[in-house]
N, C-alpha and C positions, 0 to 999 in steps of 0.2 A: 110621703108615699100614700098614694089612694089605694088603701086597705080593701077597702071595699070593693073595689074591680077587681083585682088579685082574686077574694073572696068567688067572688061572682064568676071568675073564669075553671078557677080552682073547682068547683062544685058542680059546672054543666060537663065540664070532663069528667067528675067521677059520676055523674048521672050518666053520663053515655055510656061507660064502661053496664053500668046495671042495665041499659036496654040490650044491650048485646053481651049478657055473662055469656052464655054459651060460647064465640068466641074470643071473649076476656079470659073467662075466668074457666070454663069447665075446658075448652078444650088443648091449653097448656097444662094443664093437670093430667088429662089422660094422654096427649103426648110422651110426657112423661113417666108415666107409671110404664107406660110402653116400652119407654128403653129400659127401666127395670126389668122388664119381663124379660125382654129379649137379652139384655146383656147379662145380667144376674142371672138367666139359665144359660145361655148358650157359653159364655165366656166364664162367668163362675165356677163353671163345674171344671176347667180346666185349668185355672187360675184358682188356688185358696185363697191365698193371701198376699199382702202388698204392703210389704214393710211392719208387718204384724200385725196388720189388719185386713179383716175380709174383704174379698173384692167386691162384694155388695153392699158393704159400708163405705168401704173407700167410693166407689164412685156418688155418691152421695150428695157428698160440695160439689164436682164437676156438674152434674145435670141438672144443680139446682141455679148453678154459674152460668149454663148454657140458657137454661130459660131465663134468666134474670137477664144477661145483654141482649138477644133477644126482643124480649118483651118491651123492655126498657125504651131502645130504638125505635120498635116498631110503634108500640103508643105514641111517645112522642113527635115522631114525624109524621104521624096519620093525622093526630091533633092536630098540628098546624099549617098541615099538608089539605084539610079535607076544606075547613073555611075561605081559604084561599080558591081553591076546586069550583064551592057552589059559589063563591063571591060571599056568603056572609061576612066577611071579613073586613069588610065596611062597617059594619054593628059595631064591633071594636075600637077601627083604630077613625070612628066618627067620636067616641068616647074619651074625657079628659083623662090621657091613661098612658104613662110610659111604656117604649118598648121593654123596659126592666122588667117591668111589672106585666107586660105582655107574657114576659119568658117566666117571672117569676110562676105565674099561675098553670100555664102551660107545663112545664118541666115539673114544677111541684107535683102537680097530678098525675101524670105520666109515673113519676116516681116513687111516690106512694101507690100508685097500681102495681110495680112492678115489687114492692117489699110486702104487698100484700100476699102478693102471687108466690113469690119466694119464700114465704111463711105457710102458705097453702100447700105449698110440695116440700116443702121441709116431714109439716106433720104427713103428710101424704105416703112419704119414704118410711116412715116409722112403721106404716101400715107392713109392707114388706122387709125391712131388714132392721136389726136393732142397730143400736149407735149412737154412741154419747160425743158429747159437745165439751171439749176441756177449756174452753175458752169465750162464752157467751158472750160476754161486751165484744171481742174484737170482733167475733163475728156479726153482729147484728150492724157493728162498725162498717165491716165491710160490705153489707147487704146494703144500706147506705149509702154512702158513700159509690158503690160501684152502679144503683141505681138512679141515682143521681147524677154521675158522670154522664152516663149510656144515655139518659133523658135527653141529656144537653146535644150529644152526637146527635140523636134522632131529632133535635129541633131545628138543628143546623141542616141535614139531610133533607127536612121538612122543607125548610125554605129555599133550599135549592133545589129539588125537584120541580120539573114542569109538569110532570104527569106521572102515573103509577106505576111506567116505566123506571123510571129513575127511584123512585119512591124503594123499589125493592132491590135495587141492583146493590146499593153497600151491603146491605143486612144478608142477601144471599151471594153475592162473589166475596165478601170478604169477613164479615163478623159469622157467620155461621162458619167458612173451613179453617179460619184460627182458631174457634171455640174449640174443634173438633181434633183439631191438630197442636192442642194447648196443653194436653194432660185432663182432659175432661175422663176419659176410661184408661189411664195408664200414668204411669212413672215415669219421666223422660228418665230416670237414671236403668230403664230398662232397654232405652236407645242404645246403638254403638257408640263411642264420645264425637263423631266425626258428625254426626244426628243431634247428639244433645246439643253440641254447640250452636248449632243452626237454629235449633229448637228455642233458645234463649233470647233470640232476635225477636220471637214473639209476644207483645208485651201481654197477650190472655194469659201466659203462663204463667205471671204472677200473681195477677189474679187469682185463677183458679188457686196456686200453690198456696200464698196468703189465705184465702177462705178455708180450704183443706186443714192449714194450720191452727187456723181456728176449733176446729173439729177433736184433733189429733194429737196437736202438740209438734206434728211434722210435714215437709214440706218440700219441695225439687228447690226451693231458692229459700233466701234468709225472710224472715217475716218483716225485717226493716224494706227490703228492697223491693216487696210486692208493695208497704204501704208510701214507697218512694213511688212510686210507679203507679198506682193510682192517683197520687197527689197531684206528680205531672201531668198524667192524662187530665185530671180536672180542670188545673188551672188551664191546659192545652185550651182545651172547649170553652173556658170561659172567653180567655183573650183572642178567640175566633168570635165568637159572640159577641163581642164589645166591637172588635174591628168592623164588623160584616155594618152593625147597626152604625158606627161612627162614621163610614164612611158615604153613607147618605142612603143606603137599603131602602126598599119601604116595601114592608108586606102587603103587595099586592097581587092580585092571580095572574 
């Protein structure tokens, strides 16, 4: 494996992210803080609590789940969505350098941006509500783990987009109203059952519920079958990534 291009890709992706913190890093954060305000006052005050916890700690894992797939996507498909755009993309793959190791550095950095971010609005939430964490490995597991997945969607995204059109159509027709519609501000056990069940077709619900359970100790689904359900999402993305490249791909604009 040439380490060193990995290195070399892994490092101008997180340099770009610091030319543009403003929209990397500050304005996911105030995003954010924003649905605090607005859900934890308008909806808090009418909601106490959600399973013996406040409703402004309970949403806490959900909008940090919302920015993290997200994020995740969005970096990663811009990453290798933007090279392809201006043509640098040549710089690359003129370079002794697998597609693995294309994805490796690509998706690494995208993912590590996104657990940075999620570390960012974690303590960000602290600022606003209190809230303890019963479960810190699983959860920094699932921070992981679910940024990493999301990485790999958004590289795949990336390389099938022609243009900025397409570029944003997953992440806004479909990863943002399953986030939304996942249990990000609610319980699905506050649904009708004829709602929950529909509701469980959505695989963000395990997600979010798994992350939540990390928090809490509790959860809308079993903590096994949220990390069954990100396992399959992963390997899903990997073996689309392996097929797309195996079957003769080549990143070009």
């Amino acid at each position: 494996m040439n380490l060193q291009s990995v290195k070399t890709i892994y490092l101008a992706e997180m340099a770009r992210s610091l030319r543009t913190v403003l929209q990397s890093v500050i304005s996911p954060v105030i995003s954010t803080s924003l649905y605090f305000v607005v859900f934890g006052a308008a909806i808090g005050t009418r909601i106490s609590e959600v399973d013996g916890v406040s409703y402004g700690a309970f949403i806490v894992p959900g909008l940090i789940m919302l920015m993290l797939l997200t994020q995740s996507v969005s970096n990663a498909s811009f990453g290798i969505f933007f090279p392809r755009f201006s043509g640098s993309i040549y710089e690359i793959l003129s370079a002794p350098i697998s597609y693995f190791e294309i994805v490796l550095g690509f998706v690494g950095a995208a993912a590590t941006k996104s657990v940075i971010l999620g570390l960012i609005v974690l303590a960000t939430a602290s600022l606003f509500v209190p809230f303890s964490i019963a479960h810190p490995g699983i959860m920094l597991l699932f921070l992981v783990l679910t940024a990493l997945t999301f990485s790999l969607l958004g590289f795949i995204i990336g390389i099938w987009a022609d243009g900025f059109e397409k570029l944003q159509l997953v992440p806004l027709l479909v990863i943002t109203p399953l986030t939304f519609l996942g249990g990000t501000f609610y319980s699905i056990d506050m649904l009708p059952p004829f709602w929950q069940a529909v509701t469980l077709i959505n695989p963000v619900v395990y997600l979010v519920s798994g992350f939540r359970w990390s928090f809490y100790g509790m959860g809308d689904v079993s903590i096994w079958a949220s990390l069954a359900m990100i396992m399959l999402f992963l390997g899903i993305c990997l073996v689309v990534v392996n097929v797309i490249f195996r079957s003769g791909y080549r990143l070009k604009p």
